[in-house]
C-alpha positions, -999 to 999 in steps of 0.1 A, spaced: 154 53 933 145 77 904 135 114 914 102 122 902 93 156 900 63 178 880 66 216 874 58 241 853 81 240 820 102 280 817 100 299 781 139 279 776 124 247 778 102 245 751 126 234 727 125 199 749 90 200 750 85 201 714 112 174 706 88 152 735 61 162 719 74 151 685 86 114 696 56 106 719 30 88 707 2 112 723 18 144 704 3 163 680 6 195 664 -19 205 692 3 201 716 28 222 702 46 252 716 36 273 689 2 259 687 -5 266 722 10 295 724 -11 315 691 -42 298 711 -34 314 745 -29 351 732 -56 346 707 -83 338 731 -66 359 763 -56 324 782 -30 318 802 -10 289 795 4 262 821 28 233 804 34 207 831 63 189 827 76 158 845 103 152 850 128 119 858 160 127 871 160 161 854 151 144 820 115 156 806 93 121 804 60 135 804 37 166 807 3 184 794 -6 219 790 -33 236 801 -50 265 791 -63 284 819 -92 307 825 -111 327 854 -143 327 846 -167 354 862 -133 363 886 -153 333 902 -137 300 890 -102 289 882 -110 265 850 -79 245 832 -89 229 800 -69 209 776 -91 222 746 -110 253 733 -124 260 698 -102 249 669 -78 230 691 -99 195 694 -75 178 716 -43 177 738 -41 161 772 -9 139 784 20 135 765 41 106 780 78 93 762 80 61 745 103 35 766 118 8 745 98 -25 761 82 -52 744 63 -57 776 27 -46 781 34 -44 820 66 -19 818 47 4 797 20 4 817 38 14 850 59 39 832 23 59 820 5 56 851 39 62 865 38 98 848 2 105 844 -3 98 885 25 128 890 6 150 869 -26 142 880 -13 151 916 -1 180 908 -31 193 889 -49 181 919 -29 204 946 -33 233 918 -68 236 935 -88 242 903 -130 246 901 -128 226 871 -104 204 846 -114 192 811 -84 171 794 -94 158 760 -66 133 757 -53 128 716 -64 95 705 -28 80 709 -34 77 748 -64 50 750 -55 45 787 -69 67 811 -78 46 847 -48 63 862 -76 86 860 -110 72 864 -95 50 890 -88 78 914 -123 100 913 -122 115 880 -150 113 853 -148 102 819 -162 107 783 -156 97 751 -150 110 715 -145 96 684 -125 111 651 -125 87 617 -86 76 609 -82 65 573 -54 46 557 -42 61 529 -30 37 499 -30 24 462 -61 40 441 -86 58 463 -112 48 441 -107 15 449 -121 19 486 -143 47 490 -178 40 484 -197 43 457 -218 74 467 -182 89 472 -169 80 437 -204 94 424 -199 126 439 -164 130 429 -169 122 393 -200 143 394 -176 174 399 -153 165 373 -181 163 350 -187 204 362 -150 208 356 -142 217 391 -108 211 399 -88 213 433 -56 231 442 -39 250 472 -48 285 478 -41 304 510 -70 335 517 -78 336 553 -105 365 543 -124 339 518 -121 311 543 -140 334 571 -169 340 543 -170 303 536 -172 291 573 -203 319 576 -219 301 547 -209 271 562 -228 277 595 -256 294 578 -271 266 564 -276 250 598 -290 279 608 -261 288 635 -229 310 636 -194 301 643 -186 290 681 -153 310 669 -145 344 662 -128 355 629 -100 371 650 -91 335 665 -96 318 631 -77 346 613 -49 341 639 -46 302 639 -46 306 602 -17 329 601 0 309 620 -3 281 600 8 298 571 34 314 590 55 282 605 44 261 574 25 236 594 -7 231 567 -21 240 542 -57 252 527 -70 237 495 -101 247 478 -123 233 451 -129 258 419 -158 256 396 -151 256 357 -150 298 362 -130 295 390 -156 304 419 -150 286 450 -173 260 459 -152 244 489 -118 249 511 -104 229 539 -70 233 560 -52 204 563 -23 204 592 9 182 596 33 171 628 60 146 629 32 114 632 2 122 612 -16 147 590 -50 161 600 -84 176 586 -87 203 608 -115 222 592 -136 223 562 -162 250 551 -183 252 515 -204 269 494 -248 264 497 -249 275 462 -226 240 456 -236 219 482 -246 191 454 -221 197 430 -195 171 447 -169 197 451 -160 186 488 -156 152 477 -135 161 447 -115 183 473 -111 150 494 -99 131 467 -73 156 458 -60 156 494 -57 122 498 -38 117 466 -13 146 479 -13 124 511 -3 90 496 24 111 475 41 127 508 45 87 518 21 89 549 -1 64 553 -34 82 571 -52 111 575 -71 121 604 -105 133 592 -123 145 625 -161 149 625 -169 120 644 -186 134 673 -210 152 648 -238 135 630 -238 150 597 -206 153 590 -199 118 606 -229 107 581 -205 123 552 -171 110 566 -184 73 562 -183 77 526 -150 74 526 -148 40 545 -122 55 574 -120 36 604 -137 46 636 -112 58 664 -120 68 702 -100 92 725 -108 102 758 -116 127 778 -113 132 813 -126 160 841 -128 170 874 -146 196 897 -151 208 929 -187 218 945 -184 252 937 -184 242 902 -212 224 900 -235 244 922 -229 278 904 -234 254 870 -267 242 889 -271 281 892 -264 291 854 -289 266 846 -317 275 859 -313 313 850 -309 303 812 -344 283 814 
């Protein structure tokens, strides 16, 4: 009988980790070495990759990101700002049937779920990506669930063809203003933007520029995205987002834009330019985010994307909840 056995992955293992993270249907670019690894230092975390492991061959794992909060609470989370997801990442088996691939998950999420279980935490959060849309091994055995959406949209033939007609409004109302969209890389003018961005809702950034600055570098650095920005006729820009890539999909990871053009339909021109770039690279989706926010989910829908869940998962002790209790009614 096959061996079993879930530990935490050493510095020379992350080359295996990657290539699982690569071929599995749950990895993303979030799940990356490197993107883990800029998140950890940038937002003083330690990281935990949990790898499991089948006769010494890596079949499954998920990172965590952990925290002591207060010197009070041992926290392990899946996600913090700017990384929306992560969770399990389990290796394909070749098997038409739905039976062997359902033992061979539950197979490798029950091991890690054991072992984060004897790791004695106050609190777990995994987000899972939206590529693992089972998660009983989970709910099944005490923990509690919630879900997210994100908007998936095939990419193909003339985008004008299936975005909606407010859409193709917007992004001919641009052109009319002779803004135009190309890629430009300034971390500085991005920070400005996302101000802007969060100051017409009357809010700031649940980031700080140093993490932001940091993921962006890092971007730039291992050539894993790119930012594109939308230019008025002078050349001001009205609009930027950063659009990341791994071996499976391409994702919106964040947008930010000008008040003084918030009607001008540079974000949708911006869009439109980003999909065409898409169609050209041969994918055949983007991941556009923003469903689990009205607004921008209200904005989205424009562009006639599908609707996609993923899951999340948690679990906490009494401690946990009791000193939460206790937080609450302080802050009232």
């Amino acid at each position: 009988m096959a061996k079993i056995e879930v530990r935490g992955l050493e510095n020379n293992e992350l080359t295996a980790w990657d290539e699982l993270v690569a071929s599995s249907v749950q990895g993303t670019i979030f799940h990356t070495s490197d993107w883990l690894l800029k998140t950890a230092s940038s937002q003083n975390l330690t990281l935990f990759i949990l790898g499991c492991y089948e006769d010494e061959g890596l079949i499954g794992g998920c990172p965590l990101l952990l925290s002591n909060q207060y010197n009070l609470l041992k926290i392990a989370s899946s996600t913090v700002e700017l990384t929306p997801y992560g969770g399990m990442v389990i290796a394909n088996i070749e098997s038409t049937k739905r039976r062997e691939r359902e033992l061979h998950n539950n197979k490798v999420i029950a091991a890690i779920r054991e072992c984060i279980v004897q790791q004695r935490f106050d609190y777990v959060n995994l987000v899972n990506s939206p590529g693992l849309q089972d998660i009983r091994a989970f709910t099944q055995n005490g923990w509690d669930s919630k879900v997210y959406y994100t908007y998936i949209l095939p990419i193909g033939g003339d985008i004008f063809d299936w975005i909606s007609k407010n859409a193709r409004r917007s992004v001919r109302k641009a052109q009319k203003l002779g803004m135009y969209a190309t890629q430009h890389f300034d971390t500085e003018m991005y920070w400005d933007l996302t101000i802007n961005t969060f100051n017409k809702h009357n809010s700031q950034p649940p980031f700080s520029k140093e993490h932001l600055v940091s993921m962006l570098n890092m971007i730039k650095d291992k050539g894993v995205g790119e930012m594109w920005v939308a230019r008025t006729s002078s050349g001001e820009i009205a609009a930027a987002e950063v659009i990341l890539r791994d071996s499976k999909n391409v994702h919106r990871w964040s947008a930010a834009s000008s008040e003084e053009h918030m009607y001008s339909g540079a974000i949708s021109l911006l869009l439109s330019e980003i999909f065409n770039d898409v169609k050209e690279r041969n994918c055949t989706s983007i991941n556009l985010m923003a469903g689990n926010i009205a607004h921008l989910s209200a904005f989205i829908t424009s562009f006639n994307p599908d609707l996609v869940p993923y899951y999340g998962v948690e679990l906490h002790n009494n401690k946990y909840k009791l000193l939460k209790e206790l937080k609450t009614r302080l802050t009232r």
